[in-house]
C-alpha positions in Angstrom: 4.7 51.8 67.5 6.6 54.1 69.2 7.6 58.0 68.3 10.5 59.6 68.8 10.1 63.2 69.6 12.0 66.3 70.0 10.9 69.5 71.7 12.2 73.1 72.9 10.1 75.8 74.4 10.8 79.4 76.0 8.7 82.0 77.3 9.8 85.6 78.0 8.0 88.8 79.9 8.6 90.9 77.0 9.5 94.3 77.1 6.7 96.1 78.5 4.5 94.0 80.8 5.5 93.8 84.4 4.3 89.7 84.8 4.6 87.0 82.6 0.7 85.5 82.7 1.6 83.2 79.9 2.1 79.3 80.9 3.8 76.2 78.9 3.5 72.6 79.2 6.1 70.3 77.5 5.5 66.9 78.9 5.8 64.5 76.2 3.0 63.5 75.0 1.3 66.6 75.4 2.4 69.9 75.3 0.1 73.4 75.1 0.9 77.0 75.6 -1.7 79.3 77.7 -1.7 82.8 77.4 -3.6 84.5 80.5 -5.8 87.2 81.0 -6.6 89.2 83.9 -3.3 90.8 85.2 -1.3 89.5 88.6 -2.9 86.8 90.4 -5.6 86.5 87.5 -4.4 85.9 84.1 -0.9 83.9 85.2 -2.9 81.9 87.7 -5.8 80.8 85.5 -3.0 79.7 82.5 -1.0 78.0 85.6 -4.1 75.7 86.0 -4.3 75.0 82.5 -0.9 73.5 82.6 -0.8 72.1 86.0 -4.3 69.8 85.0 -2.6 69.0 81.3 0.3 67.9 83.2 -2.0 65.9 85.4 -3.4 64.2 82.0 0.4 63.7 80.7 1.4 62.0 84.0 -1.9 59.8 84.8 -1.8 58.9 81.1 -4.9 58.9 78.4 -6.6 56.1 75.9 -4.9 57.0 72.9 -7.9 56.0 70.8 -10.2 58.9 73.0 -7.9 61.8 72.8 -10.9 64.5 72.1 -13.0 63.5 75.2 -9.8 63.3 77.5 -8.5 67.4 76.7 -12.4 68.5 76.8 -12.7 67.1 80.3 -9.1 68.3 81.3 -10.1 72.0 79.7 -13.6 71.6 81.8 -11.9 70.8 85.0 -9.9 73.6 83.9 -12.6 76.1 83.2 -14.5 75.1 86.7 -11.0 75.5 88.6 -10.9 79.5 87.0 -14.2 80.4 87.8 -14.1 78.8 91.3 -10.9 81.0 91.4 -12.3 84.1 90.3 -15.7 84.0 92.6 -13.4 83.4 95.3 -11.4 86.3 94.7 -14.8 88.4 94.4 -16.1 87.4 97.8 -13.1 87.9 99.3 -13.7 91.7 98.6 -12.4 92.1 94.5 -15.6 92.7 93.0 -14.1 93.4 89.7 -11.6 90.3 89.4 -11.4 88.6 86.5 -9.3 86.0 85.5 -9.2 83.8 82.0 -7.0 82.0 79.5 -6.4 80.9 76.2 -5.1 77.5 75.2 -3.8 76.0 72.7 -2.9 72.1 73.1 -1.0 69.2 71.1 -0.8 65.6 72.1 -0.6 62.2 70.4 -3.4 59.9 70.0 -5.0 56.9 67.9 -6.5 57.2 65.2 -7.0 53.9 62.3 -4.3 52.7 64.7 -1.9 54.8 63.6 -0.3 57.7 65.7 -1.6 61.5 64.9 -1.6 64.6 66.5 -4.4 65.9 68.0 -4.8 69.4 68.5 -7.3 71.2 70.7 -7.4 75.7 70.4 -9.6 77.9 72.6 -8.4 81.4 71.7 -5.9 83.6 70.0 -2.8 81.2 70.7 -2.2 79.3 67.5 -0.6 76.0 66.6 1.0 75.5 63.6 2.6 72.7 61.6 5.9 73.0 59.0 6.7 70.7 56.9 8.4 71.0 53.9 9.6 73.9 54.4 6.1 75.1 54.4 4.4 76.8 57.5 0.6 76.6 58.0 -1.4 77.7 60.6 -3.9 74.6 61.7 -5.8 76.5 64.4 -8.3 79.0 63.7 -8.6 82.6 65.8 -11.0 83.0 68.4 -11.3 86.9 67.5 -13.3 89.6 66.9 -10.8 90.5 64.1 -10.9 87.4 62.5 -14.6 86.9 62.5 -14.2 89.9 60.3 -11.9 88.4 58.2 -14.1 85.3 57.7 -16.9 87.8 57.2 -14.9 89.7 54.4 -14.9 93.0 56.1 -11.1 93.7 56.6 -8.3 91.9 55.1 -5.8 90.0 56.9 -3.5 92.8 57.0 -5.6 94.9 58.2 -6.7 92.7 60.7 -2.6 93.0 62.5 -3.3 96.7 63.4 -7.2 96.7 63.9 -7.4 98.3 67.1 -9.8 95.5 68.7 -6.8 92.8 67.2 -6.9 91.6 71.2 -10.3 90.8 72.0 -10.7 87.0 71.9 -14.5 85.3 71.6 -13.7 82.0 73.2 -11.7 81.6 76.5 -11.5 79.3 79.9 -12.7 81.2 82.9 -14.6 84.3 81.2 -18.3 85.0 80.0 -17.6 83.7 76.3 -17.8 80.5 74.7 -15.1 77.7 76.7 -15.7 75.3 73.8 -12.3 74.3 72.2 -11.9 73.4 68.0 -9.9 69.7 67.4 -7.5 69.1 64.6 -6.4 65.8 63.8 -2.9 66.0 61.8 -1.2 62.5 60.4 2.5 62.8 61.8 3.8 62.7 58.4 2.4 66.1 57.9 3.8 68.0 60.8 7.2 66.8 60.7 7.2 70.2 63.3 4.8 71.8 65.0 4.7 74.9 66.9 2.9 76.1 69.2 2.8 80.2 70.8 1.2 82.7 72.4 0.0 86.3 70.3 3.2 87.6 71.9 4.8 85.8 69.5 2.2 85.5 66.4 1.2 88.9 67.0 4.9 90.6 66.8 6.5 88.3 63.6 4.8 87.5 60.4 4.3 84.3 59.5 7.2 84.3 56.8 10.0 85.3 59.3 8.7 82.6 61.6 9.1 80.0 58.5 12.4 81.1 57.8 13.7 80.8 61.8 12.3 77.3 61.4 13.9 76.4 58.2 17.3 78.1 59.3 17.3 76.1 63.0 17.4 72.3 63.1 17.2 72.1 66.9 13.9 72.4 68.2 15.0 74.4 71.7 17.6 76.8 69.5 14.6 77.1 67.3 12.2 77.9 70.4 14.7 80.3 71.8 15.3 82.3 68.1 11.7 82.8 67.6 11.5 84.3 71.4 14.1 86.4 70.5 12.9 87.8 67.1 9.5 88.5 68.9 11.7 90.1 72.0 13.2 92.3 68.5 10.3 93.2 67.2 9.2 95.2 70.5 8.2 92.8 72.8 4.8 94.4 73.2 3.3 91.3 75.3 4.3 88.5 76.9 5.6 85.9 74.7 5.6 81.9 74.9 7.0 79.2 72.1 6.8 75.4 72.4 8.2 73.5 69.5 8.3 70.3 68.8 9.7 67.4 66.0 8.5 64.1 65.1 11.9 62.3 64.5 10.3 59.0 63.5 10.0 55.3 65.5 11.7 55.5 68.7 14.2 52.1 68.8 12.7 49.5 70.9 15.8 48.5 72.9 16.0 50.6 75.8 20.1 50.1 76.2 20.4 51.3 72.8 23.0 54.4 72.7 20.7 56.0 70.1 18.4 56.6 72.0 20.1 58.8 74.3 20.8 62.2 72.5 20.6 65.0 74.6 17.3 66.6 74.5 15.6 63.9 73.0 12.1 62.7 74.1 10.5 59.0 73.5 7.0 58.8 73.2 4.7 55.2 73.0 2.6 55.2 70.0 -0.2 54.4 72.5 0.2 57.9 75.4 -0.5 55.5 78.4 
């Protein structure tokens, strides 16, 4: 089987940072978002590693059938690359640097033979899925705030202006856990997903992003509204959107016209 996707993605510096230390992928079949930590030359180049080995994986190709195993060796490769970086950096007379990154990561796999989404989160970047006209958050928070939450302590509300809301448990490249949490979503239930950094999550609730999906049928116009309702909202960190639609079985004659709409992406139900 082959799956016919869709996909538009944007990334801004916002309105108060001086670098943009987020990083996206969209490379059909995989596509993440990495939100970096560390400032210049530390948090944009640990997320640029992120993408350039997810890349590598999109280009050099996967078995379908061991998705899990193939992004936690990618995001290992990825962790040893940062702090390989970062000790560098300290011998080279920065005994303070730092560098780190979330990630959040979708790509298609086999599952019972049948296509599915496989999604991998280390972090505070989220991935969620809309379908329906629904829109549910799949990933879970690597946070101090919402280890609270699960702990009853604060409420969710609270938890968006807790003055710790930034302080993430589980990252590539710093002291804290590097170990990522897998969702496996049938493609029937994420007829969209979306994927962003807490530039984005953190600046819009979850019912505004719901209706810019709803309201936008193209996947890049509804990439670039959502970057511009976070840029509305204050821009108070760098901000990153990747958003993709399963449009059903790709045709399987390559001459067919169809199959040529601008901004359209065909994907093999086995990611080779």
């Amino acid at each position: 089987m082959r799956v016919e996707l869709r996909h538009g993605a944007a990334t801004d510096v916002g309105r108060v940072r001086e670098v943009n230390e987020d990083a996206f992928l969209a490379a059909p079949p995989v596509f993440a978002v990495a939100d970096g930590m560390g400032g210049h030359d530390g948090g944009d180049v640990a997320s640029a590693i992120v993408v350039e080995e997810l890349a590598r994986l999109a280009e050099e190709g996967y078995d379908p059938r061991r998705g899990a195993e193939a992004v936690a060796a990618t995001l290992e490769t990825c962790r040893r690359r940062i702090e390989e970086y970062g000790a560098g950096q300290r011998a080279d007379g920065q005994p303070g640097f730092s560098a780190g990154t979330t990630a959040v990561v979708a790509m298609l796999v086999e599952d019972d033979d049948e296509p599915r989404w496989l999604l991998a989160n280390l972090g505070d970047s989220r991935a969620y899925r809309f379908d329906g006209g629904r829109l549910e958050q799949v990933s879970t928070d690597h946070s101090v705030v919402q280890e609270l939450v699960d702990a009853g302590a604060i409420t969710p509300d609270a938890a968006a202006r807790h003055p710790e809301r930034h302080v993430i448990t589980r990252a590539l490249g710093t002291t804290g856990s590097s170990e990522a949490d897998y969702f496996l979503l049938p493609l029937p239930d994420a007829e969209r997903l979306v994927l962003c950094s807490d530039g984005v999550s953190g600046m819009i609730e979850d019912d505004e992003l719901a209706g810019i999906l709803a309201a936008t049928a193209d996947p890049r116009e509804a990439a670039d509204a959502v970057l511009a309702a976070a840029l509305a909202a204050g821009g108070h960190d760098n901000a990153t959107v990747v958003v993709v639609d399963v449009v059903g079985p790709a045709s399987e004659r390559p001459d067919d016209p169809g199959r040529r709409r601008p901004g359209t992406e065909r994907e093999p139900g086995e990611p080779a």
